[in-house]
Steps between C-alpha positions, in 0.01 A plus 500: 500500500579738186870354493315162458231580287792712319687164411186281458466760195858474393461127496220476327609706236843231407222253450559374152280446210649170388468380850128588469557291122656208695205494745269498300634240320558240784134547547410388182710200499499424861886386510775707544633206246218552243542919521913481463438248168198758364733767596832323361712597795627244827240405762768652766416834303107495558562398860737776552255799309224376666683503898612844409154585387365384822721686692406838321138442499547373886293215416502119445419454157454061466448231716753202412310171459693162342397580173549885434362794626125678574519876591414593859161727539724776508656464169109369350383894621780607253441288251285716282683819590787348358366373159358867452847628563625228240228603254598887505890402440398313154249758414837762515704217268236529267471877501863532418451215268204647284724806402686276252314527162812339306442133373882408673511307795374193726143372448470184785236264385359238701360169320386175631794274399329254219367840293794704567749191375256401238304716366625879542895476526505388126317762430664740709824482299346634194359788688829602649640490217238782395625710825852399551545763744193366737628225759248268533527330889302163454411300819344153446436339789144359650506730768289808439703846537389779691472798317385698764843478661687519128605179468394534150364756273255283342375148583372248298292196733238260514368672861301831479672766741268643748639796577283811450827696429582287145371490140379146388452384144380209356794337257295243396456121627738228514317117436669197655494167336636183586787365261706259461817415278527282179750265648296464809176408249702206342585334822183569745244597270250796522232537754138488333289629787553623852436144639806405313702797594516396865718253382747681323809665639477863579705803500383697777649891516426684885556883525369799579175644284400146352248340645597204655170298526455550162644146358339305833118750361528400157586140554263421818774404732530596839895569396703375268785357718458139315562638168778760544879360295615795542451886679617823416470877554649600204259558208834431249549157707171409443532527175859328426382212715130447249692497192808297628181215565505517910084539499202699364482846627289846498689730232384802342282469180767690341806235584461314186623859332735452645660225300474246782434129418180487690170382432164636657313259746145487359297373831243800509697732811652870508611720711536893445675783686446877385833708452521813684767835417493699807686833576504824732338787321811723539604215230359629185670848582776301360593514099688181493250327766154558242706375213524161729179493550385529160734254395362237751117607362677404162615176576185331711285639255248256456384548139877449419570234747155277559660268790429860697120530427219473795387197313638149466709419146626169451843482387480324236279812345783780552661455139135587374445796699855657507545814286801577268651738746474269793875434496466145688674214300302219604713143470840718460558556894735704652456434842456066505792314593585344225794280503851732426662311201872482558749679302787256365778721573839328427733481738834639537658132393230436205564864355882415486418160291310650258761749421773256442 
């Protein structure tokens, strides 16, 4: 009996924390599949880690089923005890972390992908340029991060965390407003009132943190299925595919700033999301992490920027209200994909014709 309890100990002590990382991950996607492409290894990988980790635990860990996995009762009982031990191993990261007061190194931001693309990489290349010896990770993607397991150092998203463990701040709020391009104007004309929407084209964009019954709400349709030219999950799709004419659809009140050829839908609906910075206290124990933050403050402030105040501005009122310093060159665009004019470069034969 003490031989075996003897090796049970010795076993359990080869047990490996990223097999505990793995687990824990499967769980939360509920494929081996899903957990290797989160984890950005081989699905033969996870299967392996996890049948080792089953074998030094002396448990089974998932039941198969046709469509993933679903963790036994005896892996559920561990669950929690494995999340703590998660917890604790960032919680050291960001101990050793906090003792760098320098402004060098990697700050990873997280960013919805529309405002990220949009709205604060443009901006972000003037304020490297301030700290040229920060590096500045930027994520855009609709997908919120987790910054409880340091996926990123600050996030920037439409959903509020809920974790007691983070700090949540208000950014400001973002209005959505149906638009629609010049071109498309000329040939289809302009909606006058919802009525006459319903028989437009739409633009429909599905992704994680928008509310998708929003356009079906605001229009009184039970879904919007007989409407939808086109669907995308890409905020800079969406975009591309209003001003190249394909339909009307829900931009931010601040897209005309940027120099797209879009005009504002004027049938009386709106939408609104609040923008949320979240972080992990241990955070702003980090020099070059508060100077990100205050920079973000900077740049959704909404006395400087009014599409970010609680209450609705209509577009077409933004050159009034925008300050000298607002930096935003409405109708000059940097981001709208204009056509590329091409460059008449002569070619090899041409060049030698001209010389004789």
């Amino acid at each position: 009996m003490e031989r075996a309890a003897a090796d049970r100990e010795k076993q359990l002590r080869t047990v490996s924390w990223d097999d505990i990382r793995i687990f824990l991950a499967c769980v939360k996607a509920g494929s081996f599949r899903r957990a290797a492409v989160e984890l950005r290894c081989s699905s033969s990988t996870v299967v392996r880690r996890i049948d080792k980790l089953e074998h030094d635990l002396g448990i089974t860990l998932f039941n198969r089923i046709p469509d993933g996995v679903v963790p036994t009762e005896e892996a559920r009982s561990i669950i929690d005890h494995a999340q703590r031990m998660e917890m604790a191993i960032y919680d050291v990261f960001r101990r050793v972390d906090a003792q760098d007061t320098t402004m060098r190194g990697v700050v990873k931001i997280s960013a919805t992908e529309g405002i990220g693309t949009y709205w604060m990489m443009p901006r972000l290349v003037k304020f490297q340029r301030q700290f040229p010896f920060m590096i500045v990770d930027m994520r855009c993607a609709m997908e919120s991060a987790d910054v409880l397991r340091m996926e990123a150092d600050i996030a920037v998203q439409f959903e509020r965390p809920t974790a007691p463990d983070l700090i949540v701040t208000k950014l400001g709020r973002m209005h959505v407003y149906p638009f629609a391009s010049q071109g498309y104007e000329k040939i289809y004309g302009l909606p006058k009132t919802v009525e006459e929407m319903k028989r437009h084209r739409l633009v429909d964009q599905v992704a994680p943190q928008l509310d998708g019954g929003a356009w079906p709400r605001l229009l009184g349709l039970d879904d919007v299925e007989g409407i939808v030219s086109l669907r995308t999950n890409l905020s800079s799709a969406l975009l591309y595919a209003v001003e190249k004419g394909a339909g009307i659809g829900a931009l931010p009140t601040y897209a005309p700033a940027l120099g797209a050829p879009i005009v504002p839908i004027d049938i009386g609906i709106s939408h609104s999301m609040d923008i949320w910075m979240t972080y992990h206290p241990a955070a702003r124990k980090i020099k070059r992490n508060v100077m990100v933050m205050d920079w973000l403050k900077q740049i959704f402030d909404p006395e400087r920027f009014p599409w970010f105040r609680d209450e609705f501005i209509h577009p077409s009122e933004f050159v009034k209200l925008l300050p000298a310093d607002s930096e935003v060159n409405i109708g000059k665009g940097f981001a709208a994909a204009v056509p590329q004019v091409e460059d008449t470069v002569p070619t090899p034969r041409t060049a030698r014709s001209r010389r004789r």
